[in-house]
VOTORKE-212030 format. One record per residue (C-alpha): residue number from 1; chain; x, y, z. Coordinates in pm, 1 decimal, decimal comma. Each point is the difference from the previous one (the first is absolute). Layout:
NODE   num   chaine         px         py         pz
NODE   NUM        A          X          Y          Z
...
END
This chain:
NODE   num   chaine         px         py         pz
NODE     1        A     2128,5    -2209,3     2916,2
NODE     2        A        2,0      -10,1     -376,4
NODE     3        A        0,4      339,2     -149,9
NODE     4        A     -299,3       72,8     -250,6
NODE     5        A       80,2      -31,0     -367,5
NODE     6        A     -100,7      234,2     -224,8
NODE     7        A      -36,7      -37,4     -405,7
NODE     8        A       36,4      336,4     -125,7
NODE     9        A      199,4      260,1      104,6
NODE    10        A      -73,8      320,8      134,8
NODE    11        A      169,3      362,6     -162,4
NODE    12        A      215,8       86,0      312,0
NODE    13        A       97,4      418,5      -63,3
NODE    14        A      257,2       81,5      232,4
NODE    15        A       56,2      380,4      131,8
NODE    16        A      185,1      260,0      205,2
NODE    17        A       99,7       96,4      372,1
NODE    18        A     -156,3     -125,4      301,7
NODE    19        A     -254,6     -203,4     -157,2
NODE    20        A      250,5     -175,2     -204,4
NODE    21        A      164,7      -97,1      339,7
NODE    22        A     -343,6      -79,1      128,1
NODE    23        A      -99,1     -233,0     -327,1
NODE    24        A      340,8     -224,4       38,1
NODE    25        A     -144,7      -59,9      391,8
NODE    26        A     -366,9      -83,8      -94,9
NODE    27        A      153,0     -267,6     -268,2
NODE    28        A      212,3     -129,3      203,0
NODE    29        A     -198,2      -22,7      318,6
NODE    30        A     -324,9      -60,1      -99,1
NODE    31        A      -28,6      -95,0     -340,6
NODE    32        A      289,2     -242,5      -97,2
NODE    33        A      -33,8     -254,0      315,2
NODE    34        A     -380,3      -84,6     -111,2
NODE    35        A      -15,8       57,3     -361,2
NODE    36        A      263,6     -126,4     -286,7
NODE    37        A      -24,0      377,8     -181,9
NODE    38        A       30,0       23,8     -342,2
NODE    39        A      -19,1      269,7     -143,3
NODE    40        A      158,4      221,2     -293,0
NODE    41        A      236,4      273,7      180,0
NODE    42        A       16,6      376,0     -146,3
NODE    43        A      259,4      205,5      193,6
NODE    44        A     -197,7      357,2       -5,2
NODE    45        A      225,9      158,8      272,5
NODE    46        A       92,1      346,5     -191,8
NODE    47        A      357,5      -95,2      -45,3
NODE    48        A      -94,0     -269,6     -215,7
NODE    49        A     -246,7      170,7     -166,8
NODE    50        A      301,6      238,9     -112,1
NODE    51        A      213,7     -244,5      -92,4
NODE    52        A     -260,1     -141,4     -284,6
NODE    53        A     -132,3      366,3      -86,2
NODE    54        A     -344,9     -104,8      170,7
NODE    55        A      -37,0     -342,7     -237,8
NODE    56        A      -58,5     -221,2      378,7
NODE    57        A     -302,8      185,5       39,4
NODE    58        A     -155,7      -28,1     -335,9
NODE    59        A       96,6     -396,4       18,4
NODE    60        A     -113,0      -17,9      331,4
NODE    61        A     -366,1      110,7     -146,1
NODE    62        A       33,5     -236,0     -311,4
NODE    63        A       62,8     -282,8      234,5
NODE    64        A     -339,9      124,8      213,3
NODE    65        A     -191,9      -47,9     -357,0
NODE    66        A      167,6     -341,9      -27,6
NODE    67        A      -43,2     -166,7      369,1
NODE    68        A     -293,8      173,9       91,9
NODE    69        A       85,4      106,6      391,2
NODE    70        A      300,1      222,6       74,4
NODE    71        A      101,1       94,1      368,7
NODE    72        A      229,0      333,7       36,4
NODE    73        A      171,5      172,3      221,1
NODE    74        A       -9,0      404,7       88,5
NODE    75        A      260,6      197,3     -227,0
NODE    76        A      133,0      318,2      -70,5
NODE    77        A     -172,8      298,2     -223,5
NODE    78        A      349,2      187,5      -68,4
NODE    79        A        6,4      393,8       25,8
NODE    80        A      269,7      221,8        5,1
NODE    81        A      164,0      -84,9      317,0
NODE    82        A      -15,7     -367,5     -106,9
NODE    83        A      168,2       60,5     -321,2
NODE    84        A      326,4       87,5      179,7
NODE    85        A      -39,6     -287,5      282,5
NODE    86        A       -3,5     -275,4     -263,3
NODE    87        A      184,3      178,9     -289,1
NODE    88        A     -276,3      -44,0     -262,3
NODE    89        A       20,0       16,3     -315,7
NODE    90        A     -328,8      184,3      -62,1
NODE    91        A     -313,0       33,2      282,6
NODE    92        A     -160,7     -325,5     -114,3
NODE    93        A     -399,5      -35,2        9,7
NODE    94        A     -220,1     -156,7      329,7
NODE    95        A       52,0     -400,1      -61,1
NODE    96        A     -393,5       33,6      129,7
NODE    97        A     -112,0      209,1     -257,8
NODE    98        A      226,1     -204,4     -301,2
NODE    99        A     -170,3     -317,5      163,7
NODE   100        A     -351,8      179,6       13,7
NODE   101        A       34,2       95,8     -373,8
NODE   102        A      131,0     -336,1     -159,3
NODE   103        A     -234,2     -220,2      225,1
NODE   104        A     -297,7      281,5      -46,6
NODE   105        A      -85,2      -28,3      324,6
NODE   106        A     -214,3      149,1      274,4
NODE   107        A      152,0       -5,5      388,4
NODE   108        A     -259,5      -90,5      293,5
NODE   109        A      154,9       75,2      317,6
NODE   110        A     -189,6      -64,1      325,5
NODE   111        A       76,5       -6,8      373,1
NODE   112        A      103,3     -336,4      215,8
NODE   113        A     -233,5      129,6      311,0
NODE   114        A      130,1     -171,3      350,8
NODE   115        A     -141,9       61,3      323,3
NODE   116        A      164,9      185,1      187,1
NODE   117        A       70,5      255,9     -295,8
NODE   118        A     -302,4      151,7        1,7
NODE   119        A     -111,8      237,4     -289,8
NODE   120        A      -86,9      355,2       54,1
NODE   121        A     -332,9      -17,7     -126,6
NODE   122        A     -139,6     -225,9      242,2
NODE   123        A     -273,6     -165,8     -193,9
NODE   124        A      230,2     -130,5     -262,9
NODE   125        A        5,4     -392,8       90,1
NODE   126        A      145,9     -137,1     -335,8
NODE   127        A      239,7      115,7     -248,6
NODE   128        A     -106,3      276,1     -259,5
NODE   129        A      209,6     -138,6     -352,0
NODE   130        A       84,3      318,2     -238,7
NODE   131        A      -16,3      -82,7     -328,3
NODE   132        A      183,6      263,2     -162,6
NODE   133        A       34,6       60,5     -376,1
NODE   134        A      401,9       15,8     -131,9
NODE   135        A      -26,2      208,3     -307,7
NODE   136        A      -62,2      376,0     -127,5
NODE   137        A     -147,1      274,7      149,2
NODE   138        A      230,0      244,0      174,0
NODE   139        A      286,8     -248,8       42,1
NODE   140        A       -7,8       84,1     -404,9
NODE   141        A     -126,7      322,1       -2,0
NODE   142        A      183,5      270,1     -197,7
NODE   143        A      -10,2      321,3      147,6
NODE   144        A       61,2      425,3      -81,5
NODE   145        A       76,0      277,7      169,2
NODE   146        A     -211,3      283,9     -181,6
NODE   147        A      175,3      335,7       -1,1
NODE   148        A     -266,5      225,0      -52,4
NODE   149        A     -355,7      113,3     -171,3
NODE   150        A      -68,8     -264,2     -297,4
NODE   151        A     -220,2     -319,1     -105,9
NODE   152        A       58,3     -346,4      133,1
NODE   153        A     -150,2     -332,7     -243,3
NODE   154        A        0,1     -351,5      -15,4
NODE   155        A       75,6      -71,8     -397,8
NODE   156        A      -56,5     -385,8      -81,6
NODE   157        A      149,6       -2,8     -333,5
NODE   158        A     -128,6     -352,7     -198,4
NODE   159        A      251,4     -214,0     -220,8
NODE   160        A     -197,0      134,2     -286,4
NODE   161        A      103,0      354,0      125,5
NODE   162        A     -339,3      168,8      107,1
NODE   163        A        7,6      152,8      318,4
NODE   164        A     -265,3        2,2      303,2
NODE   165        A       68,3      296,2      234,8
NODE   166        A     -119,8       55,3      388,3
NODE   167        A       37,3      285,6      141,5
NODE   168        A      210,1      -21,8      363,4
NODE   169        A      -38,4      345,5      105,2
NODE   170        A       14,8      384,8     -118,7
NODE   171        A      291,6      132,1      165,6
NODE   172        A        1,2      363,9      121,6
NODE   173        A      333,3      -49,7      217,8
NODE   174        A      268,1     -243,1      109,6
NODE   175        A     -128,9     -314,7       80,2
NODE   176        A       81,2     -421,1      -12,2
NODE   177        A     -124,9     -284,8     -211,6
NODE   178        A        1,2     -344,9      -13,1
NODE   179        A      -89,1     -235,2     -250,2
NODE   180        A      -91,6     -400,5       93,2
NODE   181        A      -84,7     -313,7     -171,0
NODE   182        A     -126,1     -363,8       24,8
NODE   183        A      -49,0     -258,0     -265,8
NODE   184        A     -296,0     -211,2       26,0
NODE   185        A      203,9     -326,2      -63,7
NODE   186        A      172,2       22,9      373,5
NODE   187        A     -327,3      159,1      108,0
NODE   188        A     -126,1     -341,1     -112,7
NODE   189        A      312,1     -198,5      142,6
NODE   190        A      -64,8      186,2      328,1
NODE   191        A     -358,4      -71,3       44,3
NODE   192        A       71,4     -409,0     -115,5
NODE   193        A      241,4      -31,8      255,3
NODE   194        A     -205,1      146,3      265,4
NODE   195        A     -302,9     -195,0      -91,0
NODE   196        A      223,1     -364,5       21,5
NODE   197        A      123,2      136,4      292,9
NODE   198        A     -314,3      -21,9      174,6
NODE   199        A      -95,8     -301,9     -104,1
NODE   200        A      301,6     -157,3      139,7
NODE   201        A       38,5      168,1      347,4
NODE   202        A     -414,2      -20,1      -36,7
NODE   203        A      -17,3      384,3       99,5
NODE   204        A     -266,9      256,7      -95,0
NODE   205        A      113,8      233,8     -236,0
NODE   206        A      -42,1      408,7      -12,2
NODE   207        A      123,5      220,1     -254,0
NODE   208        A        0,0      326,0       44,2
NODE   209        A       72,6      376,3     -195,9
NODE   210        A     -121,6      309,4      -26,6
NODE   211        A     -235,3      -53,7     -317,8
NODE   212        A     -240,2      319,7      108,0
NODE   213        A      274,2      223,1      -95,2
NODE   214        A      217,6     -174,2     -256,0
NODE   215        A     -237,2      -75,5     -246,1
NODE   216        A      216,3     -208,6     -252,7
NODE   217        A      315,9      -26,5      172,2
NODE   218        A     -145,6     -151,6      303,7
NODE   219        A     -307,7     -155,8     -145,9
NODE   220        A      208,0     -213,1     -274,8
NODE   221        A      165,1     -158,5      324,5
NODE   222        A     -346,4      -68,1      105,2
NODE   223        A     -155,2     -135,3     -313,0
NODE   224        A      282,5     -219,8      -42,8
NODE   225        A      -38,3     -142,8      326,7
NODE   226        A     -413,3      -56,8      -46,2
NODE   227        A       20,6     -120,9     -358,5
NODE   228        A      286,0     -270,5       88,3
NODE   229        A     -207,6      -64,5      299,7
NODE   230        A     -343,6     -102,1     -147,7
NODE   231        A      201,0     -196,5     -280,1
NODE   232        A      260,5     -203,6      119,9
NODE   233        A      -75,1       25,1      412,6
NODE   234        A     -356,2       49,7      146,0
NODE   235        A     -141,3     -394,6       -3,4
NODE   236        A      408,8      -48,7      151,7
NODE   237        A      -53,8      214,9      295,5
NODE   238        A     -353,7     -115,9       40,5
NODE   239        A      108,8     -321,4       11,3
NODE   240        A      246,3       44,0      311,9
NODE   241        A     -212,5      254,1      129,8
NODE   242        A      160,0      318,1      -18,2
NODE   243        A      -68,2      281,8     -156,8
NODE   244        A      148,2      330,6     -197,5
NODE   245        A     -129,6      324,8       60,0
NODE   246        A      113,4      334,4     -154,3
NODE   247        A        2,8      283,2      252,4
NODE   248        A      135,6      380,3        9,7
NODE   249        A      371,1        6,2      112,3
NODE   250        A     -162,3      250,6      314,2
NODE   251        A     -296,0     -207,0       69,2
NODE   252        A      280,6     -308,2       15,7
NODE   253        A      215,7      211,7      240,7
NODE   254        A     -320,3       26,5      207,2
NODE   255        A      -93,3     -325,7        3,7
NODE   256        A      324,6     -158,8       46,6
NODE   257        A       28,0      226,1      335,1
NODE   258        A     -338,3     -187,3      139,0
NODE   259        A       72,9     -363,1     -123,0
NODE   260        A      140,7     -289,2      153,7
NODE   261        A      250,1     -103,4     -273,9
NODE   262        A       38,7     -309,6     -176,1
NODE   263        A      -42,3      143,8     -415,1
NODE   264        A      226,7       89,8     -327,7
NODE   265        A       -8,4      415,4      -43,6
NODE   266        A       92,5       44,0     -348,4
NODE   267        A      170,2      344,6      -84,6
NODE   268        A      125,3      179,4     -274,7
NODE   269        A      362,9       70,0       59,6
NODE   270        A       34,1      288,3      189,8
NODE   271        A     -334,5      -57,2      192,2
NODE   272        A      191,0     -361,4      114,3
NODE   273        A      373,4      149,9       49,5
NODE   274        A     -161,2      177,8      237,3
NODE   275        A     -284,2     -183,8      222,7
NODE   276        A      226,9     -338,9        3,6
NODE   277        A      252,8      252,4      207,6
NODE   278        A     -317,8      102,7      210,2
NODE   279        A     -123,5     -342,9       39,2
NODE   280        A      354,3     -168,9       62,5
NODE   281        A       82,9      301,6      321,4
NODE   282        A     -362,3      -22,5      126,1
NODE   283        A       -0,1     -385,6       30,3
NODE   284        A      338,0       66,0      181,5
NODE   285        A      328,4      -68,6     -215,5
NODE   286        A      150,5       12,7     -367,8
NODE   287        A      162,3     -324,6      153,0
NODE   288        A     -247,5     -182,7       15,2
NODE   289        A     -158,1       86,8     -353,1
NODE   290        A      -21,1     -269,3     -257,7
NODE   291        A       13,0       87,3     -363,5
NODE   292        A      -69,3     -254,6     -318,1
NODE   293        A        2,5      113,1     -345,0
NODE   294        A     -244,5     -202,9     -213,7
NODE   295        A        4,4       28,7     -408,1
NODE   296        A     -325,6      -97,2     -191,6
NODE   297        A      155,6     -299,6     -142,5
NODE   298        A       61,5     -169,1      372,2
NODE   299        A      366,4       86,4       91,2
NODE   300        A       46,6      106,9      326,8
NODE   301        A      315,9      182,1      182,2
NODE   302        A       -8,3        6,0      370,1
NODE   303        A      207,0      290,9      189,7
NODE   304        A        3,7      156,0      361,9
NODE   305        A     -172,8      357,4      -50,7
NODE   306        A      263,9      194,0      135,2
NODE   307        A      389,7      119,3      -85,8
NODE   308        A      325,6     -145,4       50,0
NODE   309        A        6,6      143,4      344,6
NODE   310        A      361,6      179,6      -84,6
NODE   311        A       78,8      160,2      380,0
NODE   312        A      -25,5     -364,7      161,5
NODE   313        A      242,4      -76,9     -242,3
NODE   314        A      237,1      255,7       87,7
NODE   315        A       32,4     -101,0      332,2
NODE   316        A        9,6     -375,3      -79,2
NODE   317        A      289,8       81,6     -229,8
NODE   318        A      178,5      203,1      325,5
NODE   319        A      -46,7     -334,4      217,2
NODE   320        A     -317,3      129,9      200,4
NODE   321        A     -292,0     -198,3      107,3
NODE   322        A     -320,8      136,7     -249,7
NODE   323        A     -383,7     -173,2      104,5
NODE   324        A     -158,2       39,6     -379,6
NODE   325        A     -313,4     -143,8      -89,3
NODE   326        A       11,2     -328,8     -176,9
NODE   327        A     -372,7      -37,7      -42,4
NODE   328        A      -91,8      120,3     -347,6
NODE   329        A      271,3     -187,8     -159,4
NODE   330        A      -65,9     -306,0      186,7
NODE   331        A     -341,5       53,7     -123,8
NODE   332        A       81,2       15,5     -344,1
NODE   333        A      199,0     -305,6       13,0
NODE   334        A     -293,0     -203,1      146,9
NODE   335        A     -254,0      164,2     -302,1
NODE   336        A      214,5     -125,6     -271,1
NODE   337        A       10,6     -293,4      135,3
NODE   338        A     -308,6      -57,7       78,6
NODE   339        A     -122,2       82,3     -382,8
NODE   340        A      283,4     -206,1     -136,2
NODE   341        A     -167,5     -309,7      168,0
NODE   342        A     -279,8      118,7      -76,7
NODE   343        A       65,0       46,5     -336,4
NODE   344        A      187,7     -355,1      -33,7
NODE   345        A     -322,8     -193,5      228,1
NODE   346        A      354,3        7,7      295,7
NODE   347        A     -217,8      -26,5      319,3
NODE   348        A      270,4      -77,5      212,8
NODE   349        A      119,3      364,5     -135,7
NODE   350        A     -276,5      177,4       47,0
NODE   351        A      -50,2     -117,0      399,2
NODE   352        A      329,7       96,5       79,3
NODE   353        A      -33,5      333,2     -113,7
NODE   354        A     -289,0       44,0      227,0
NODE   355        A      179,7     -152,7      292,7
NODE   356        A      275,7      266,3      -72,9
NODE   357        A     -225,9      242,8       23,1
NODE   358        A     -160,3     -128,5      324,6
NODE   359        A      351,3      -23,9      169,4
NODE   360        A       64,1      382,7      -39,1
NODE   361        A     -332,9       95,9       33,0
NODE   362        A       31,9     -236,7      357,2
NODE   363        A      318,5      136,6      108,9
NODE   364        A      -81,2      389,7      -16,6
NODE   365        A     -329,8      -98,2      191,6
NODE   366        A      175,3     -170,0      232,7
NODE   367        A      182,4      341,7       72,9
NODE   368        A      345,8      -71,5     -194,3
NODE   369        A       78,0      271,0     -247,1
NODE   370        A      241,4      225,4     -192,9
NODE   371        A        0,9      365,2      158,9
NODE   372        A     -221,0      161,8     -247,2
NODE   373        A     -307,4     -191,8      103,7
NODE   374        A      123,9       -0,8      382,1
NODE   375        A      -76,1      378,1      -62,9
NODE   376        A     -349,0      -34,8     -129,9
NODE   377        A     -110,3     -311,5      173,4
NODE   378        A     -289,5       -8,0      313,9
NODE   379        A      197,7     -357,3      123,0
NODE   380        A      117,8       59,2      332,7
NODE   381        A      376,6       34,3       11,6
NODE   382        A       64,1     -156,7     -289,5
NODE   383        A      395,1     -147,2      -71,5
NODE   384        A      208,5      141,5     -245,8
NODE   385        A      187,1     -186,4     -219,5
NODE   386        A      279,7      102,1     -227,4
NODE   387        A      -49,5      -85,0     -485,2
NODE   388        A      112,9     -336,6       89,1
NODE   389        A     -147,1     -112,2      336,8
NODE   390        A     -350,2       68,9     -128,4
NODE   391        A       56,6     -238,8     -304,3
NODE   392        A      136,2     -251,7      240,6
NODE   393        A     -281,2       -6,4      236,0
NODE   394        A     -259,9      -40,7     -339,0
NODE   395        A      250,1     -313,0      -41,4
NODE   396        A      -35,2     -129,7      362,5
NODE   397        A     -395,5       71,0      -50,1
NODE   398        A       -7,7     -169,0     -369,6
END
């Protein structure tokens, strides 16, 4: 058969241990045979990333903001121990939160649901999407240690040099502090790309904080969100008949307990750090969690949700048989390329993406899987196959 062309390429970010073995076998078994692949390659596998003092990654996100769709691979956040594996020169940033910054972008992750993996909260019948905001809060947060009895204040001092002064608390023994911020221009990035977001998966929308107590910390997220709303958005989602409501972050907790899926929950970052971990366990596996980042200006970087898997690799390196999870990477594969054709009017592009995504979703329901869903699964004795044998029986089924 004739493989389908495509006109522009795709930003292809390479990365680190087993899922760096596991992207070479999804190219080469079932990308290449179908599709002539172009795209722009951006080795992000930490070695590299060394060896041009982190420059790949910040490329990598330039060429995002020039093409449009990027696809990329799981890679390492050095620590300590890291540092001395790969003899770094210094512990260089996330490449996710360099990418998140240059391309302003928020992530959306949400659940591939199966049958057979059934999620623990057994009225949840389509994915839950958290949209969770990248910037600020206490991933910025400066923090004290107070020794003893004394006055704590915020002090906004003005470029004119007056001062405004809060009082934090009086002090009458040892205590902590921490100090947060947000700007309102990613507030306003944040709630853009969550807004577009719906309108193209054509998903209601919730936001949700904790305005009742936070009365200008929380509320500015919320007035942001309503005012960009009723200006740029409310005829939008009338018009594909959805709809954006603001809730409580607790009444959200409750009500995302009772519903049967299928919506965007937009959180502040903490708030979404956290409930796309609940969400991703209680639908069954950080496997088989998709995860897009989306900037307000339309470029979009498609990634599996989870790490780079580094005790598979281990063994693999030692010769031994490892059954990881190709899933989520497959499945970021098939959404860049499905929003590169769509993007470019490719419908030949876009169809094959979803008949990727059919063929794995087929095989585990037909009971072939790697061992972490054999664990989970209610298929009767399901078979166990080993990284590559699952990615070759998505080929036989493509």
């Amino acid at each position: 058969m004739e493989k389908i062309k495509m006109t522009t390429p795709l930003v292809e970010m390479d990365g680190d241990e087993m899922t760096r073995i596991l992207w070479k076998m999804i190219k080469e078994d079932l990308l290449e045979p179908y599709i002539d692949l172009k795209t722009e390659y951006y080795d992000l596998g930490l070695e590299h990333r060394n060896e041009t003092n982190d420059q790949v990654t910040v490329d990598s996100a330039l060429a995002t903001k020039k093409y449009k769709v990027a696809v990329k691979c799981a890679t390492i956040t050095p620590n300590a121990a890291r540092m001395d594996e790969y003899d770094l020169k210094e512990m260089w940033k996330s490449p996710n939160g360099t990418i998140r910054a240059i391309l302003d972008g928020t992530v959306f992750r949400a659940p591939i649901v199966v049958k057979g993996i059934e999620p623990c909260v057994k009225n949840w019948k389509k994915p839950i999407t958290i949209a969770r905001h990248a910037y600020g809060d206490v991933y910025k947060g400066s923090e004290m240690k107070i020794p003893g009895a004394g006055k704590v204040e915020l002090v906004y001092t003005s470029e004119d040099g007056s001062e405004t002064r809060e009082l934090v608390h009086e002090f009458d023994g040892p205590g902590i502090v921490q100090g947060m911020h947000n700007i309102n221009k990613s507030i306003e990035s944040f709630a853009r790309s969550c807004f577009n977001y719906a309108l193209d998966t054509k998903q209601d929308l919730w936001f949700a904080t904790k305005d009742t107590i936070s009365k200008k910390y929380d509320h500015t997220f919320k007035d942001i969100f309503q005012e960009i709303f009723d200006a740029e958005y409310a005829d939008k989602f009338k018009e594909a008949g959805i709809v954006y409501f603001y809730t409580l972050i607790d009444d959200a907790v409750a009500r995302v307990m009772k519903s049967e899926g299928g919506y965007i929950w937009a959180c502040k970052n903490y708030d979404g750090d956290v409930m796309s971990d609940m969400v991703s366990s209680a639908f069954g596996s950080l496997a088989m969690m998709t995860s897009v980042l989306v900037s307000p200006d339309g470029n979009y970087e498609y990634e599996a949700a989870h790490g780079t898997v580094q005790r598979h690799y281990y063994k693999h390196l030692k010769g031994e048989e490892t059954s990881t999870n190709s899933v989520a990477t497959i499945f970021a594969w098939t959404g860049a390329l499905r929003k590169r054709g769509e993007l470019d009017g490719n419908k030949e592009l876009m169809e094959f993406a979803d008949r990727l995504e059919k063929a794995t979703i087929d095989t585990i329901e037909a009971g072939e899987m790697t061992k972490d869903l054999a664990l989970i699964t209610t298929i009767e004795n399901p078979t166990v196959l080993n990284s590559e044998g699952f990615i070759k029986a998505i080929a036989k089924r493509l």
